[in-house]
HTML snippet that shows the backbone in 3Dmol.js (N, CA, C, O; Angstrom):
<script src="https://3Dmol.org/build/3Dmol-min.js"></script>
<div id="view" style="width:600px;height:400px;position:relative"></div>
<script>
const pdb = `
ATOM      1  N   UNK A   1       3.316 -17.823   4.683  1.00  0.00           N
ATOM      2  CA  UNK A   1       4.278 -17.468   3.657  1.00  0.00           C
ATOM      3  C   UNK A   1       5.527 -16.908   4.330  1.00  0.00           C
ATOM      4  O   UNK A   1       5.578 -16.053   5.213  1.00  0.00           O
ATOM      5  N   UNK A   2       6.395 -17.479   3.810  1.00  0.00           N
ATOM      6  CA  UNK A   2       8.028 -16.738   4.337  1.00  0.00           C
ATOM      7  C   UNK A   2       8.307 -15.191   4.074  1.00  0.00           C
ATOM      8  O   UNK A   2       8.162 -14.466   3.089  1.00  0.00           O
ATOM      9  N   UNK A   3       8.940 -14.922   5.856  1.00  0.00           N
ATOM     10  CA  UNK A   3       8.891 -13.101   5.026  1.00  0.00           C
ATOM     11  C   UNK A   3      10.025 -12.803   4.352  1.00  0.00           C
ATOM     12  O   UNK A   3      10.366 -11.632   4.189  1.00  0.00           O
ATOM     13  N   UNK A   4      10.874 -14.045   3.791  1.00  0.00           N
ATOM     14  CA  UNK A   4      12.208 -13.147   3.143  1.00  0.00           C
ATOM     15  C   UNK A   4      11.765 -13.034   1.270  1.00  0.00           C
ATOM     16  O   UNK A   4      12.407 -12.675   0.283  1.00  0.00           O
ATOM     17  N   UNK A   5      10.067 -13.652   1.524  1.00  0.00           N
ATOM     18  CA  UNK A   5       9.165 -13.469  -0.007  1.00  0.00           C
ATOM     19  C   UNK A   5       9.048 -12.171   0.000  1.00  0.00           C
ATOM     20  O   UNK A   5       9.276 -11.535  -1.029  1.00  0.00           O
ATOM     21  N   UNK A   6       8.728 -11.650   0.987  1.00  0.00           N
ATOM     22  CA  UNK A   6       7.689 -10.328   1.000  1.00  0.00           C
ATOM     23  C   UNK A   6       9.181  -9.176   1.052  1.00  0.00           C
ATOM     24  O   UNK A   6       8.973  -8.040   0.628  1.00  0.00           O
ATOM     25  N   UNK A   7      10.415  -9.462   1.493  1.00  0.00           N
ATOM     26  CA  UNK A   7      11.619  -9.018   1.339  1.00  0.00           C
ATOM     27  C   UNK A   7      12.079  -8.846   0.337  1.00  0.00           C
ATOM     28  O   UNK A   7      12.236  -7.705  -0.097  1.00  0.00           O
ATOM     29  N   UNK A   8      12.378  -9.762  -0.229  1.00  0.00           N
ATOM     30  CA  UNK A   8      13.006  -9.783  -1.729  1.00  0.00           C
ATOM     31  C   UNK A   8      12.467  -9.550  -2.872  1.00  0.00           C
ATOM     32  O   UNK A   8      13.196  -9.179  -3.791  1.00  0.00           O
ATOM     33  N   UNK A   9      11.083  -9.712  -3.073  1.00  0.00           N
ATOM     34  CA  UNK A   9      10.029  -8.794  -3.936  1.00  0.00           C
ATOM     35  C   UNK A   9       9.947  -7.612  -3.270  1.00  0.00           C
ATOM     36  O   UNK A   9      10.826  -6.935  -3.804  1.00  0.00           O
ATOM     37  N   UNK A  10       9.594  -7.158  -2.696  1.00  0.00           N
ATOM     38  CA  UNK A  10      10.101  -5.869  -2.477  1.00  0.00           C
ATOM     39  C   UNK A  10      11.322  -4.905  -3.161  1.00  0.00           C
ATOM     40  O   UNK A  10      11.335  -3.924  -3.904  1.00  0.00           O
ATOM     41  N   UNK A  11      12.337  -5.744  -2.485  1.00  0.00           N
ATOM     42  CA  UNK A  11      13.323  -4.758  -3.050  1.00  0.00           C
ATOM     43  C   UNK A  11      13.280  -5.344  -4.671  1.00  0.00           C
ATOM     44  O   UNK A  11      13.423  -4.426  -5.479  1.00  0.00           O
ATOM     45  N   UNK A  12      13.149  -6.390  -5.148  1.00  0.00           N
ATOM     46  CA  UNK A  12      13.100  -6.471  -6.518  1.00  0.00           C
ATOM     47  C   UNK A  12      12.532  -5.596  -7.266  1.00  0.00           C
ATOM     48  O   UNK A  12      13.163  -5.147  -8.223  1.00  0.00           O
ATOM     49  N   UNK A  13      11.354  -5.205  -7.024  1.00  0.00           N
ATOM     50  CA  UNK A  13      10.369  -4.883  -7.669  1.00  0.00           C
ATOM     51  C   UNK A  13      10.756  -3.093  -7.352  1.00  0.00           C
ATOM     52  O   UNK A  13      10.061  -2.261  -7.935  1.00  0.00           O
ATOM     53  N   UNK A  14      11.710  -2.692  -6.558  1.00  0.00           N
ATOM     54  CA  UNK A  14      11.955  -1.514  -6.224  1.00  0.00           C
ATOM     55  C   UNK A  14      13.227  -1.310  -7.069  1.00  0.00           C
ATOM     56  O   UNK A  14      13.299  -0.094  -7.244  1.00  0.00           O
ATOM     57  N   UNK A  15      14.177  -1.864  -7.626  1.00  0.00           N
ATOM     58  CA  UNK A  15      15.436  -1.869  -8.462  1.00  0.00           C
ATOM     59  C   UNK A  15      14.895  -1.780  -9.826  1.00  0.00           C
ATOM     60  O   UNK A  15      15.417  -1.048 -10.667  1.00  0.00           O
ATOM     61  N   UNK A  16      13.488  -2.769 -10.154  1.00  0.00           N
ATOM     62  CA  UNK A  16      13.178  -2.407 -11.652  1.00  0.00           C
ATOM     63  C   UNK A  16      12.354  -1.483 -11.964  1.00  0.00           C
ATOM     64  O   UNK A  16      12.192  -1.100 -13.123  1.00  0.00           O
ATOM     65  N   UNK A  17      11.651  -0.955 -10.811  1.00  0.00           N
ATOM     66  CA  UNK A  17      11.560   0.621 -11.098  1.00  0.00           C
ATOM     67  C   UNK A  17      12.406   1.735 -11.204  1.00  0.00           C
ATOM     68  O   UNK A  17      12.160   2.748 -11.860  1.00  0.00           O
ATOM     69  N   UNK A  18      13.648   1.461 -10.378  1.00  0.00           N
ATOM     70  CA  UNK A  18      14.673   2.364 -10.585  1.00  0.00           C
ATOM     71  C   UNK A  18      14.667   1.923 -12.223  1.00  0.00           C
ATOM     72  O   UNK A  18      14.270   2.813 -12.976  1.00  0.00           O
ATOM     73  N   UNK A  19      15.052   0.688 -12.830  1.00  0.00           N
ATOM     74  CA  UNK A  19      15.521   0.684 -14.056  1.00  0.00           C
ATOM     75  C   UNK A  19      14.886   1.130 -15.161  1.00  0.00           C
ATOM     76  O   UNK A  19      15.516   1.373 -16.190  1.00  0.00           O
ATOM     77  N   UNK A  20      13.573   1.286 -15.067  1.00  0.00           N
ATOM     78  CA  UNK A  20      12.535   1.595 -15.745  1.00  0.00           C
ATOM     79  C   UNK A  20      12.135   3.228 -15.949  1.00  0.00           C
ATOM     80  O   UNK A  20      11.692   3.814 -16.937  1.00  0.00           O
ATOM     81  N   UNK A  21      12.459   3.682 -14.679  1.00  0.00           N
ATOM     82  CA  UNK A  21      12.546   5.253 -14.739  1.00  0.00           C
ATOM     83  C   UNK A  21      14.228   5.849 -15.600  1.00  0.00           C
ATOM     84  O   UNK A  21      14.386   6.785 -16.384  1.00  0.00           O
ATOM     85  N   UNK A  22      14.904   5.197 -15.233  1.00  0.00           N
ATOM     86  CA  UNK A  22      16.187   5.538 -15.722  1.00  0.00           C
ATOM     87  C   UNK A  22      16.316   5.015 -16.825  1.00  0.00           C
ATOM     88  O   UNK A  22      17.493   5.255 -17.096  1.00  0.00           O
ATOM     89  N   UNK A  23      15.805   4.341 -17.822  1.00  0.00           N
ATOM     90  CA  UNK A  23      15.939   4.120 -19.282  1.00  0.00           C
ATOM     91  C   UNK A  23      15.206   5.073 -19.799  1.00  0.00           C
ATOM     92  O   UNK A  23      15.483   5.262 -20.983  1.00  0.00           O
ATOM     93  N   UNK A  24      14.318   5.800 -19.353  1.00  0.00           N
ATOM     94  CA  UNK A  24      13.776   6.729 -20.066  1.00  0.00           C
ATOM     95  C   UNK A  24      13.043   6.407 -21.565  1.00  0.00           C
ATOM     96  O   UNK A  24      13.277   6.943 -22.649  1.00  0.00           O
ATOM     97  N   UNK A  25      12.222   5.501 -21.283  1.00  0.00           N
ATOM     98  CA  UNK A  25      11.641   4.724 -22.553  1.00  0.00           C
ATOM     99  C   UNK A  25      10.272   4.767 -22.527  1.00  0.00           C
ATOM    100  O   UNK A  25       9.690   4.100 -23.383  1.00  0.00           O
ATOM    101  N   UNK A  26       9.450   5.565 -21.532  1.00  0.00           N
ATOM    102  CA  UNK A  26       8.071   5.902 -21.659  1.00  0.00           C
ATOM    103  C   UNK A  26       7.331   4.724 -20.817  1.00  0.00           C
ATOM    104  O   UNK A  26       6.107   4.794 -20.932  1.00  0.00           O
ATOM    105  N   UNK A  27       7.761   3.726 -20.048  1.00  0.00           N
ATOM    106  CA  UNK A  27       6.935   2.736 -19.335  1.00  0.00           C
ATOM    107  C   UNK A  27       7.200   3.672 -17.768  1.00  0.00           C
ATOM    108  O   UNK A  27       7.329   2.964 -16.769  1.00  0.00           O
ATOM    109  N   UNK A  28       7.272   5.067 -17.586  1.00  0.00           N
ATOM    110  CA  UNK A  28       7.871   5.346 -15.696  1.00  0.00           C
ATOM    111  C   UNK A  28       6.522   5.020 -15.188  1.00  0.00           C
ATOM    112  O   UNK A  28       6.399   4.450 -14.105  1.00  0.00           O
ATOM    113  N   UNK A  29       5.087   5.487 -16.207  1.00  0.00           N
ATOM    114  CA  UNK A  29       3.919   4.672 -14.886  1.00  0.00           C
ATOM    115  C   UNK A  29       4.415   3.174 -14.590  1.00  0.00           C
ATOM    116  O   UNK A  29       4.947   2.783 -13.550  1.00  0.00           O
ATOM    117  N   UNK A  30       4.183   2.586 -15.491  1.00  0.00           N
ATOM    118  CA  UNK A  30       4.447   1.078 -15.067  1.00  0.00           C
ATOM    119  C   UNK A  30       5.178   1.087 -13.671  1.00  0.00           C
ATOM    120  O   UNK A  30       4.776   0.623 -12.604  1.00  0.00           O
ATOM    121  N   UNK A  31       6.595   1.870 -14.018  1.00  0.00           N
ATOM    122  CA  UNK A  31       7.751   1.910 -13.109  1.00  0.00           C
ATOM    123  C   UNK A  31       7.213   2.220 -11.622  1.00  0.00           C
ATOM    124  O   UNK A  31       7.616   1.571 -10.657  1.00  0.00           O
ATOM    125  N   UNK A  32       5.967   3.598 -11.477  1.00  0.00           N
ATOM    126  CA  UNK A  32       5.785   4.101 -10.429  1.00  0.00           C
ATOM    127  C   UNK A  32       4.934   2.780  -9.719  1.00  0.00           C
ATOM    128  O   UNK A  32       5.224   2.360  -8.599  1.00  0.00           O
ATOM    129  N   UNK A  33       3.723   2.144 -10.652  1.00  0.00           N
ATOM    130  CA  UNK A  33       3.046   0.824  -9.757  1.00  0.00           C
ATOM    131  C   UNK A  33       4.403  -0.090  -9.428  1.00  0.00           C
ATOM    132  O   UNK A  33       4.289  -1.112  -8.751  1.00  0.00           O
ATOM    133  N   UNK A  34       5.165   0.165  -9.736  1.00  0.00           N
ATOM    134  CA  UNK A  34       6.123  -1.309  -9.570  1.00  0.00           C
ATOM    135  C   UNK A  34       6.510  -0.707  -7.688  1.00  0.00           C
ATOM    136  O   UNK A  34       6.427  -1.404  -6.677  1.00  0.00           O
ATOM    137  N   UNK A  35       6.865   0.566  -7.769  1.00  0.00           N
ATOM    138  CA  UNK A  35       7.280   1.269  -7.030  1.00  0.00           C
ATOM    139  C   UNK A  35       6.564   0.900  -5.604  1.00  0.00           C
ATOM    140  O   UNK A  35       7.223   0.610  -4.605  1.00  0.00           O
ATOM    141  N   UNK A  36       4.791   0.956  -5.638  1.00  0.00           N
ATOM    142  CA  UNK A  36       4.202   1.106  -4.652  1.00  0.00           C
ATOM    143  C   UNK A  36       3.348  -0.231  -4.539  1.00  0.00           C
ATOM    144  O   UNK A  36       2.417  -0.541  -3.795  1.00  0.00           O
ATOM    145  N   UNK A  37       4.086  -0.982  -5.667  1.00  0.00           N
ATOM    146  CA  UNK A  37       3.831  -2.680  -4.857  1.00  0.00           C
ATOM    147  C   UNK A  37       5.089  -3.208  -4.198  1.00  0.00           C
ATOM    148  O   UNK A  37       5.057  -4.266  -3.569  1.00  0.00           O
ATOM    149  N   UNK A  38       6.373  -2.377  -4.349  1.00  0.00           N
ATOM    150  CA  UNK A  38       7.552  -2.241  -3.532  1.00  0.00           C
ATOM    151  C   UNK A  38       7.282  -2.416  -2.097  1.00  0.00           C
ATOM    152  O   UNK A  38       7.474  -3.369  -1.341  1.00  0.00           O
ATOM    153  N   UNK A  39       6.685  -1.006  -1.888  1.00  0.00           N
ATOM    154  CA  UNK A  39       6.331  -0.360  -0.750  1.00  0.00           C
ATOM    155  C   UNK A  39       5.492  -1.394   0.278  1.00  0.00           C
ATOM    156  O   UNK A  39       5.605  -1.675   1.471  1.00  0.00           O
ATOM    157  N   UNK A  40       4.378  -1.914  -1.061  1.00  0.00           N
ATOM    158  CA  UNK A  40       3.617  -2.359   0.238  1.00  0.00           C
ATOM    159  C   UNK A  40       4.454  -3.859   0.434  1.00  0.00           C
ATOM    160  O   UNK A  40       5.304  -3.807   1.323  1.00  0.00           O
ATOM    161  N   UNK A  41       4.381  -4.642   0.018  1.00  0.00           N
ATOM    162  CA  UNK A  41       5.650  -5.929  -0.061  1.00  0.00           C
ATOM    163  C   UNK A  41       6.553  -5.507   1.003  1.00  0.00           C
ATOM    164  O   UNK A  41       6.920  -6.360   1.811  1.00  0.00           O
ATOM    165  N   UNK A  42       7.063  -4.004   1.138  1.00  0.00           N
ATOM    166  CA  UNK A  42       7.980  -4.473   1.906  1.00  0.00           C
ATOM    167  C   UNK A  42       7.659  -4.424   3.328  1.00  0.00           C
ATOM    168  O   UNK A  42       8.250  -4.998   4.243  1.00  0.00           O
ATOM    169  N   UNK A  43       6.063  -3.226   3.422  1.00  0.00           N
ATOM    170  CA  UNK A  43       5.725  -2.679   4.452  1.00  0.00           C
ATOM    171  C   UNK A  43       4.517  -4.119   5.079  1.00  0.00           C
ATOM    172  O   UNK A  43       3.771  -4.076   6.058  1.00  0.00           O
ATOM    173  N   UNK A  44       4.676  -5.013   4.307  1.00  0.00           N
ATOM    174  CA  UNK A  44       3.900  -6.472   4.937  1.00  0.00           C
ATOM    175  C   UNK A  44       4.955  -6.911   5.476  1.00  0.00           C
ATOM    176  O   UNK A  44       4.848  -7.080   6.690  1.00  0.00           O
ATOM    177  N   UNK A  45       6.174  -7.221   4.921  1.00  0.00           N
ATOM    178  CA  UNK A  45       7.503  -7.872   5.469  1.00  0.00           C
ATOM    179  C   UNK A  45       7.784  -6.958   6.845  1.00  0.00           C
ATOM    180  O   UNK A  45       8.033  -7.646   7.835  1.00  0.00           O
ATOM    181  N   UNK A  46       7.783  -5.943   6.991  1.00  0.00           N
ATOM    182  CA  UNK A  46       7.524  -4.962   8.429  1.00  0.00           C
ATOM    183  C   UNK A  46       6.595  -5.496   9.009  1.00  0.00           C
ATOM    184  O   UNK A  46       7.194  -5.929   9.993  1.00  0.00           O
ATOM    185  N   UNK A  47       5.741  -5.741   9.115  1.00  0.00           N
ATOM    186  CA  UNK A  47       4.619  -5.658  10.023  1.00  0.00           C
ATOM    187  C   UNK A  47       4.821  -7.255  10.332  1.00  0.00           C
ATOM    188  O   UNK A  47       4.842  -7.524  11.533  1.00  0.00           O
ATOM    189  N   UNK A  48       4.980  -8.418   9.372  1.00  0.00           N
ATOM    190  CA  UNK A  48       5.194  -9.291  10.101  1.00  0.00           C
ATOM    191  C   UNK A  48       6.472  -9.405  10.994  1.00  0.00           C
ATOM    192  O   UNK A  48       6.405  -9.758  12.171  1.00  0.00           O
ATOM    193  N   UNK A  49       7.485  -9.126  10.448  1.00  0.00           N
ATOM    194  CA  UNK A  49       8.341  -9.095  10.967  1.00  0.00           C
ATOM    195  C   UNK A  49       9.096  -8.638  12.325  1.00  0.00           C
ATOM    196  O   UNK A  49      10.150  -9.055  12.806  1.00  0.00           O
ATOM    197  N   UNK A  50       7.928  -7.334  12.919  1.00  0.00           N
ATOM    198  CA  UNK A  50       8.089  -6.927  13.501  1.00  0.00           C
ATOM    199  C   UNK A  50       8.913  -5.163  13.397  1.00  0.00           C
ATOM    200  O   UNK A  50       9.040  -4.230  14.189  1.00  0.00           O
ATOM    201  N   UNK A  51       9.236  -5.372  12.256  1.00  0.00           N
ATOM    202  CA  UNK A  51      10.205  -4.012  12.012  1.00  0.00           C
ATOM    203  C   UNK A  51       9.681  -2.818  12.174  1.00  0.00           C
ATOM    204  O   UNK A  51       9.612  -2.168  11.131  1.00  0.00           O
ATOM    205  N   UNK A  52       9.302  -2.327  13.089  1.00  0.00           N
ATOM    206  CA  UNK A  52       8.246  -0.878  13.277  1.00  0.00           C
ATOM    207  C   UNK A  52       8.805  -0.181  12.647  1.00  0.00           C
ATOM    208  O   UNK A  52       8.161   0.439  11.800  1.00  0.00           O
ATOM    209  N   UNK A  53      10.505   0.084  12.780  1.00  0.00           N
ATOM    210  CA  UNK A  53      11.247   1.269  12.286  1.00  0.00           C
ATOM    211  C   UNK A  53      11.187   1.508  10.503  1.00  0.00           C
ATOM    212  O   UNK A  53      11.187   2.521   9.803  1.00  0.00           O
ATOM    213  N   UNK A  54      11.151   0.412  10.278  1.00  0.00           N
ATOM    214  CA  UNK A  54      11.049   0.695   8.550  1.00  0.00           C
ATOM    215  C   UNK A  54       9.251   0.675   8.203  1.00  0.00           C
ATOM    216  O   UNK A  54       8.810   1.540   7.447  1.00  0.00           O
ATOM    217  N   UNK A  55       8.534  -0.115   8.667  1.00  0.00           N
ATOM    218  CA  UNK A  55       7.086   0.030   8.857  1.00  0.00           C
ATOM    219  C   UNK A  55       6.956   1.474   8.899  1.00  0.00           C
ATOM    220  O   UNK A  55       6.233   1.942   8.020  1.00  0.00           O
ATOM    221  N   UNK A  56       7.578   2.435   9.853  1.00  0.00           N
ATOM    222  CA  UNK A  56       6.296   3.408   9.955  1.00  0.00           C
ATOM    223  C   UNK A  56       7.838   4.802   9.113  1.00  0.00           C
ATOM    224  O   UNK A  56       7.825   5.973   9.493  1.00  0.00           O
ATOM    225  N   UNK A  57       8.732   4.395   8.243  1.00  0.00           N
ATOM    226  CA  UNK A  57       9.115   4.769   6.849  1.00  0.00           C
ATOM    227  C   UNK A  57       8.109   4.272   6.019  1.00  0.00           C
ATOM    228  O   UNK A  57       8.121   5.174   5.182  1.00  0.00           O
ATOM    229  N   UNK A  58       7.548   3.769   5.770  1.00  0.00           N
ATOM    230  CA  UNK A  58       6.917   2.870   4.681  1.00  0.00           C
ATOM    231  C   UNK A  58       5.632   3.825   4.750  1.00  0.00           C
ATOM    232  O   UNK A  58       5.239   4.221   3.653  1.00  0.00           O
ATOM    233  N   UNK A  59       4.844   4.298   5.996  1.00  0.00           N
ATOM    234  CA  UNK A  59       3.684   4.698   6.298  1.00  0.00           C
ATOM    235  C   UNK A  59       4.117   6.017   5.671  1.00  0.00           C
ATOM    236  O   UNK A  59       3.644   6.557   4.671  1.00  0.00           O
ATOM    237  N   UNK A  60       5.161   6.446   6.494  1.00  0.00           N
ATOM    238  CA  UNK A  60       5.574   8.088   5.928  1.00  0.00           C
ATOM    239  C   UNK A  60       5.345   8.009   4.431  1.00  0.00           C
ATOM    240  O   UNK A  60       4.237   8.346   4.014  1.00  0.00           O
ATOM    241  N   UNK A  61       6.088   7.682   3.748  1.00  0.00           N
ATOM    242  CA  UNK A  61       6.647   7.740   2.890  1.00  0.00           C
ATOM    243  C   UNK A  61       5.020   7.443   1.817  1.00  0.00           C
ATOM    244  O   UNK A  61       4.900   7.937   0.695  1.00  0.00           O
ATOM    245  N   UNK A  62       4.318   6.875   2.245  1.00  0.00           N
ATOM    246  CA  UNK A  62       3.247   6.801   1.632  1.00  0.00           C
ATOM    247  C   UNK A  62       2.170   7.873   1.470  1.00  0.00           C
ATOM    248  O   UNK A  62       1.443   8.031   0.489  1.00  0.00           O
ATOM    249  N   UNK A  63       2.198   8.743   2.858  1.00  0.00           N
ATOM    250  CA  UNK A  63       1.284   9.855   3.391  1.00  0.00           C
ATOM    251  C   UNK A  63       2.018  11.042   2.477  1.00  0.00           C
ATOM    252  O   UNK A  63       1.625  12.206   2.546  1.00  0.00           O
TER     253      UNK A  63
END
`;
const viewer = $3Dmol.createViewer("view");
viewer.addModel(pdb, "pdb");
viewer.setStyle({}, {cartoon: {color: "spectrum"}});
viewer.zoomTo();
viewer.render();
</script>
């Protein structure tokens, strides 16, 4: 699979949680899973990719 999949879902899926928390309409769980299928999407796109530096943000940021 191409990693600019695991890139761009990522950040997708990280903008409509921003949007989802900021409408303030009662879906922010939804928003927060959207959040930490962000994370991992993007932290697969790291690891293949090679990107340690945002990889081990991704780890932090999880711990």
């Amino acid at each position: 699979m191409n990693n600019k999949i695991f890139e761009w879902a990522g950040v997708i899926t990280a903008i409509l949680y921003s949007l989802f928390v900021a409408l303030n309409i009662g879906i922010e769980f939804f928003g927060f899973c959207l959040l930490l299928l962000s994370a991992i999407l993007i932290g697969i796109w790291a690891y293949r990719g090679g990107h340690k530096g945002i990889l081990l943000e991704i780890i932090d940021y999880q711990v």
